[in-house]
C-alpha angles and dihedrals in degrees: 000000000000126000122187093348100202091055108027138358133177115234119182092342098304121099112237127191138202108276084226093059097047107114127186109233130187104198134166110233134164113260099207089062091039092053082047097046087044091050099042088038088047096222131157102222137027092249087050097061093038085055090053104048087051083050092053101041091052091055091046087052096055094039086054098052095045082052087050107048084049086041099136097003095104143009132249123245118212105237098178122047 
């Protein structure tokens, strides 16, 4: 699945991005919300499930301006009773 293929794909269920794209960072984060991020997000490594919450929260970005700009301009259907 690719999203937003010049910054960020995903390959083989890992997001990868660009080599040329790849920071070092020094933050200061809480470690309570990033063990409970790592263990939701299932990753393996605290970089990992940074790297997939910014993932997530890109893709929800995009998925909630597209349902903005159409916002009124239909109507939903109710697929499940």
């Amino acid at each position: 699945m690719y999203m937003m293929s010049d910054i960020m794909y995903i390959r083989g269920g890992l997001a990868v991005a660009p080599i040329s794209s790849i920071r070092n960072k020094h933050i200061r984060i809480d470690q309570a919300k990033l063990d409970k991020a790592k263990h939701v997000l299932a990753a393996a490594t605290e970089t990992e499930a940074l790297d997939r919450a910014l993932t997530l929260v890109v893709s929800e970005a995009t998925i909630d301006a597209t349902l903005r700009r159409v916002a009124g301009k239909g109507r939903l259907k109710k697929m499940f009773p």
